[in-house]
C-alpha positions in Angstrom: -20.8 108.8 -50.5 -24.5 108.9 -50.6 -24.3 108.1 -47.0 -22.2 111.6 -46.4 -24.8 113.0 -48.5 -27.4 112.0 -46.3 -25.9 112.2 -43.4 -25.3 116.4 -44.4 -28.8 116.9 -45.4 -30.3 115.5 -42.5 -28.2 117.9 -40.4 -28.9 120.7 -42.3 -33.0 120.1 -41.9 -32.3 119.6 -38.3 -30.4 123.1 -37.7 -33.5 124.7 -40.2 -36.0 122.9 -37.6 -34.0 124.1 -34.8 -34.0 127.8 -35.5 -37.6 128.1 -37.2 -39.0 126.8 -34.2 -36.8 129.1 -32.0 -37.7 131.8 -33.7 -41.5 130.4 -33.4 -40.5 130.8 -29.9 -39.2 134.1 -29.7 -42.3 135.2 -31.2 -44.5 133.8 -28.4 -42.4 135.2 -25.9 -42.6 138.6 -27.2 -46.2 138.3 -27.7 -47.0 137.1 -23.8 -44.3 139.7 -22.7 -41.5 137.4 -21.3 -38.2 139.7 -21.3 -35.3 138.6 -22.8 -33.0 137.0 -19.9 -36.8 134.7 -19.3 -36.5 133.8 -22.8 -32.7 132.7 -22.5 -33.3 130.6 -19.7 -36.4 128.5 -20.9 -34.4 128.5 -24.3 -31.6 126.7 -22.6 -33.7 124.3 -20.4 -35.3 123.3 -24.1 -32.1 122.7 -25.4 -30.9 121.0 -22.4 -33.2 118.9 -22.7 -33.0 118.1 -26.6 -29.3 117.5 -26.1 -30.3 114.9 -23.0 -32.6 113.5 -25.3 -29.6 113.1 -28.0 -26.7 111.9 -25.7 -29.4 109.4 -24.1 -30.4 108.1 -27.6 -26.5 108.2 -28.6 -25.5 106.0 -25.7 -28.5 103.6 -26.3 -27.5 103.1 -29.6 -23.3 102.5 -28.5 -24.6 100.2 -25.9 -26.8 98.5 -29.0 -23.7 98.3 -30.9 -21.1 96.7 -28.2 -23.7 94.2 -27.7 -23.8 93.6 -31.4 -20.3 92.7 -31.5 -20.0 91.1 -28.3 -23.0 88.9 -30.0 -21.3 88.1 -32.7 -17.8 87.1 -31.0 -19.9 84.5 -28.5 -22.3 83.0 -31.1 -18.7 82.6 -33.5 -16.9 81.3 -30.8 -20.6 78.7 -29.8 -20.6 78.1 -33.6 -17.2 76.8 -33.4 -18.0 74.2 -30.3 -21.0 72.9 -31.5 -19.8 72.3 -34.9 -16.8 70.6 -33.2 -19.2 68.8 -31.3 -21.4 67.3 -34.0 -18.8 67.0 -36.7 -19.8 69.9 -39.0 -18.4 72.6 -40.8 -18.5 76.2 -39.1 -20.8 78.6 -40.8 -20.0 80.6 -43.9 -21.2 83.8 -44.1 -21.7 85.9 -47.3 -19.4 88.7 -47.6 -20.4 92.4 -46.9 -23.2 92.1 -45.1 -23.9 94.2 -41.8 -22.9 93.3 -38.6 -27.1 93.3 -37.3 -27.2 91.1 -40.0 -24.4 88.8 -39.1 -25.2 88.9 -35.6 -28.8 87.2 -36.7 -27.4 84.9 -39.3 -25.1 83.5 -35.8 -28.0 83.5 -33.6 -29.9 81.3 -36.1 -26.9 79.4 -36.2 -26.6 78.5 -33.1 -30.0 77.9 -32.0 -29.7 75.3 -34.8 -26.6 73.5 -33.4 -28.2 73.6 -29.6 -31.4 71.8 -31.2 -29.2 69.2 -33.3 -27.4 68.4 -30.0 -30.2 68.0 -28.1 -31.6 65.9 -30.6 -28.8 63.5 -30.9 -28.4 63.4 -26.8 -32.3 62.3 -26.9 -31.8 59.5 -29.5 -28.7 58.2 -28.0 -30.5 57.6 -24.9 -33.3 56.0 -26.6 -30.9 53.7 -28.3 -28.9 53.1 -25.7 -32.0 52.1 -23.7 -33.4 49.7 -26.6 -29.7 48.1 -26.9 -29.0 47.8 -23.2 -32.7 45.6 -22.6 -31.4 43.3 -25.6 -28.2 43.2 -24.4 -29.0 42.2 -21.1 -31.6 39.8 -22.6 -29.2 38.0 -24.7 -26.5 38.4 -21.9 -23.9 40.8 -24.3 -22.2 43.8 -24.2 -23.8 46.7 -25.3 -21.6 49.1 -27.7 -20.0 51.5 -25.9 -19.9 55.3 -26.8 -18.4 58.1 -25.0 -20.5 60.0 -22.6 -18.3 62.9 -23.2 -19.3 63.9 -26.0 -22.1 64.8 -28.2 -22.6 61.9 -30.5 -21.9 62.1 -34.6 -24.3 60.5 -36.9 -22.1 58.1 -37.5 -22.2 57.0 -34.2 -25.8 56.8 -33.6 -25.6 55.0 -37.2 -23.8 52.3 -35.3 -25.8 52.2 -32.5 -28.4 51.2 -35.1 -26.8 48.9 -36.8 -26.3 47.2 -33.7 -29.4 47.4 -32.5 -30.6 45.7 -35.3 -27.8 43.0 -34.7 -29.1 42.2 -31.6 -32.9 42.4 -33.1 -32.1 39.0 -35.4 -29.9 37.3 -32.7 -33.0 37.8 -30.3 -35.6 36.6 -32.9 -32.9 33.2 -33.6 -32.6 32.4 -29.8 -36.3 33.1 -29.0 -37.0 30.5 -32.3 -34.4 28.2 -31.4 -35.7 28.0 -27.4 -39.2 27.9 -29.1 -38.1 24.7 -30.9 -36.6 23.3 -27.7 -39.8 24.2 -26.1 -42.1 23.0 -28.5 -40.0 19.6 -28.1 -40.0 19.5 -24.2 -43.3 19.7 -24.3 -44.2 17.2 -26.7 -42.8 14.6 -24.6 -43.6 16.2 -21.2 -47.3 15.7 -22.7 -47.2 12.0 -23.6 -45.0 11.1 -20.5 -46.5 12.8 -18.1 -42.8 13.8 -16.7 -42.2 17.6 -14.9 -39.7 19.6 -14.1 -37.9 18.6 -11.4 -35.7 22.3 -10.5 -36.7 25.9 -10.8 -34.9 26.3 -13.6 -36.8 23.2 -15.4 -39.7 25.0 -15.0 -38.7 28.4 -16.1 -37.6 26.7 -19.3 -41.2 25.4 -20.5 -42.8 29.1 -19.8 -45.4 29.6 -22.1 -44.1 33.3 -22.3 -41.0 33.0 -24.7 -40.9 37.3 -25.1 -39.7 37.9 -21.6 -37.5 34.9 -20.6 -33.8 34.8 -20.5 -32.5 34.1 -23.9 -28.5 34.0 -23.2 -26.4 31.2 -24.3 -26.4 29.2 -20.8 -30.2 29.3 -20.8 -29.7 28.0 -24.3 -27.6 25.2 -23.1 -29.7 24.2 -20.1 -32.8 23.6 -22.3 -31.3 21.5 -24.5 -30.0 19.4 -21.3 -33.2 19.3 -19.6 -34.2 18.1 -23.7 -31.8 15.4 -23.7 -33.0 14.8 -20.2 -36.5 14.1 -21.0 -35.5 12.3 -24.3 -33.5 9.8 -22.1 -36.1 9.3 -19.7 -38.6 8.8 -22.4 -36.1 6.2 -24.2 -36.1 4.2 -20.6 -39.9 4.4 -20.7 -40.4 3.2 -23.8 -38.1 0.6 -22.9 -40.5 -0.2 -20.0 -43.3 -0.5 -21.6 -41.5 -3.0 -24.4 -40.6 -4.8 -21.7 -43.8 -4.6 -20.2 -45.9 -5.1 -23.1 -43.5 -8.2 -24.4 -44.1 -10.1 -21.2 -48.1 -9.3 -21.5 -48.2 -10.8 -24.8 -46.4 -14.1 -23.3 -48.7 -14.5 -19.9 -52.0 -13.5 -22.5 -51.0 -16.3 -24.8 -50.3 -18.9 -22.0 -53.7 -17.6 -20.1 -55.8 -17.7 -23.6 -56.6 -14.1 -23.3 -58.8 -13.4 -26.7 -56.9 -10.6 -29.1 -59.7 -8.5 -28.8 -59.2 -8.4 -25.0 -55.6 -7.6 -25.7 -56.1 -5.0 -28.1 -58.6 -2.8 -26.0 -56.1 -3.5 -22.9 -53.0 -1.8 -25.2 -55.2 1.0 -26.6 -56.7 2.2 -23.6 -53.2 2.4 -22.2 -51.0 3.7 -25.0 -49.2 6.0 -23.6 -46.0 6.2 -21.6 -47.4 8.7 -18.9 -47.5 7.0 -15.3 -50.6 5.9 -14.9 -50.3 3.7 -17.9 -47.4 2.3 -17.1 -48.9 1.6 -13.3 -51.6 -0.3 -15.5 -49.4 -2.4 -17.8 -47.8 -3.4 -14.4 -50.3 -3.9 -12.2 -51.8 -6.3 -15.4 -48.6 -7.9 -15.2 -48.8 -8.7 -11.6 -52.3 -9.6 -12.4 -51.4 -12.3 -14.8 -48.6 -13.7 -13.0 -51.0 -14.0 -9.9 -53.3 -16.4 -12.3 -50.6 -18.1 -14.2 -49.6 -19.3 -10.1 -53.0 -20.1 -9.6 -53.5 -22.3 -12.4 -50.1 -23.7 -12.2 -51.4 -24.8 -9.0 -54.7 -26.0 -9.9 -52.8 -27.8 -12.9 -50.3 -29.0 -10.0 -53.0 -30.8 -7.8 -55.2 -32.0 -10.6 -51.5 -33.6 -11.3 -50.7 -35.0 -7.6 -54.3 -36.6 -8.4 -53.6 -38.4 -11.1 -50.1 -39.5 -9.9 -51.7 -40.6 -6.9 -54.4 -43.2 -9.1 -51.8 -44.0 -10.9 -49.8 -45.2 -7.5 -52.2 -46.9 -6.6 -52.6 -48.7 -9.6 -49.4 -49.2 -10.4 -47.9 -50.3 -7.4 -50.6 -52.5 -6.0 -48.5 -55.9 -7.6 -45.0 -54.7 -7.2 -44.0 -52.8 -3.8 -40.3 -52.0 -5.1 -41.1 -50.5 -8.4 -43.8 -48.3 -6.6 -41.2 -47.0 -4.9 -39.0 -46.0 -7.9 -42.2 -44.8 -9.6 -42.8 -42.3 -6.6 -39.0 -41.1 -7.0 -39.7 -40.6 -10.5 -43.0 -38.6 -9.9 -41.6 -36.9 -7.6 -39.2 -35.2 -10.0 -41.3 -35.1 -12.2 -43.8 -32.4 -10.3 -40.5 -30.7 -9.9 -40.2 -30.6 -13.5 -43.5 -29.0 -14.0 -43.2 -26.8 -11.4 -40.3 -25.6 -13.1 -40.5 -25.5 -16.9 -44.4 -24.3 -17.0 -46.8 -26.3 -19.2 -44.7 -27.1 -22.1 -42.9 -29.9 -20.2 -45.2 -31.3 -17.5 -47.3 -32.9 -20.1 -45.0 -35.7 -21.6 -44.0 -36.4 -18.0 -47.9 -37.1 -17.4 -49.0 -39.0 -20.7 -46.3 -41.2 -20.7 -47.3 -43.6 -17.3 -51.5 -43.1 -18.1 -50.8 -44.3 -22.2 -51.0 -48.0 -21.2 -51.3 -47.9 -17.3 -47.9 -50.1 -16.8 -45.7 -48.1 -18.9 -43.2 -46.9 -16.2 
């Protein structure tokens, strides 16, 4: 109603406009002496021309208002898609309001639901990304979403939640191959072993934030760990061995403890250069225990040999058996070490005609 009434009024100051200011004209024509068919013809043209002026303005404002609608059916039907899309409600608009104002209130909308999708495209690929390098890293496979669609929150939620999955699986294997590291080292350090392969040598990297960390990596350290523990168990072995048979050729050479003691501790280790010492010392020990045994061996024939000629200066025969006897006797030395060759010597020099 007060729109009618408006609408009326302004029509009715437009027609008063209209014919003041043709009678305004009138009056200027009479007064500059244009005759009447002159004044017609330039009152038509003006007219003409405010009704182009009208009809151009009319269609403007038609055109404005197909838009308007055509607006609103497209950004309804968008708002409809994305919401689909990214699992929310279509929009609710409030009741009675204009169609401008509905076309804007869309508009917003949908700007809105382009941003959000954009926005959830961008942080799937970044999550993606961060999952695939763990995944690949730990040798798993990655969560799969589909490409078809524009992920929900719920599914970048996941994505999350297994990111953060593979986060504390990463931090247990980089610890666990840390340990194993920290142990293959260890005895690689007082051995003196190395890695034999490659892949040995891959496993003691220093850098434990860019190596392989899947499970067969996993399994191969604690082979090569086992590996070195075994080989360290034989060289300890070694140098019991070793050491045990030092201790027995020191004591038979009369080596002093303090010798012994700076020997063992200037050697202590099971690397290979220590071992090539306590073996070398060995070799060393048995060369003068043979040495010696033969200087103890000829100082022997010596003394057998007085005591031949004492003994069998009287009795030819008995010499004979006493020779025999010697004879075996060396052999018995020879044999058996110190321990035995001196009863077989004291007994014939305790009263010079004992045998």
């Amino acid at each position: 109603m007060y729109l009618s009434m408006s609408r009326d009024k302004k029509l009715d100051e437009l027609l008063t406009f209209i014919c003041n200011e043709y009678t305004r004209l009138l009056d200027v024509w009479i007064e500059l002496g244009v005759n009447e068919d002159g004044a017609k013809d330039r009152f038509s043209a003006a007219c003409q021309h405010v009704r182009d002026v009208v009809i151009e303005l009319s269609e403007g404002e038609e055109a404005m208002r197909a838009t308007v609608f055509k607006n609103i059916e497209e950004y309804t039907r968008q708002d409809q898609e994305y919401s689909q899309s990214v699992k929310l409600e279509p929009v609710e608009l409030k009741a009675g309001i204009s169609p401008i104002e509905k076309e804007e209130a869309l508009r917003e909308r949908v700007l809105q639901m382009e941003r959000m999708k954009v926005e959830r495209l961008r942080r799937r690929k970044q999550l993606q990304a961060e999952e695939l390098f763990l995944c690949e890293r730990l040798n798993i496979p990655p969560h799969v979403l589909p490409k078809s669609r524009v992920p929900s929150l719920q599914d970048l939620e996941d994505l999350r939640h297994s990111i953060s999955l593979l986060q504390s699986e990463q931090e247990r294997r980089i610890a666990q191959l840390s340990n194993l590291h920290g142990q293959m080292s260890e005895i690689i350090e007082s051995t003196g072993l190395s890695p034999e392969t490659g892949d040995e040598r891959e496993l003691i990297c220093e850098d434990l934030q860019d190596v392989n960390l899947s499970t067969g990596v996993l399994s191969r350290a604690k082979a090569f760990l086992l590996k070195l523990k075994q080989r360290k168990v034989e060289l300890e072995e070694k140098r019991t061995g070793l050491t045990a048979e030092l201790e027995c050729l020191w004591k038979r050479l009369e080596v002093s403890q303090e010798e012994q003691e700076n020997f063992l501790q200037k050697h202590c280790n099971l690397k290979s250069v220590d071992m090539v010492a306590l073996q070398d010392e060995v070799e060393r020990c048995h060369g003068l225990k043979k040495e010696k045994m033969g200087q103890f061996l000829a100082h022997a024939r010596a003394e057998l040999s007085a005591l031949y000629k004492k003994c069998c200066f009287a009795e030819h025969g008995k010499c004979r058996d006493y020779k025999s006897a010697s004879h075996l006797a060396l052999c018995g030395i020879q044999s058996s070490h110190q321990e035995r060759c001196f009863p077989l010597i004291v007994v014939p020099s305790a009263k010079g005609s004992g045998v």
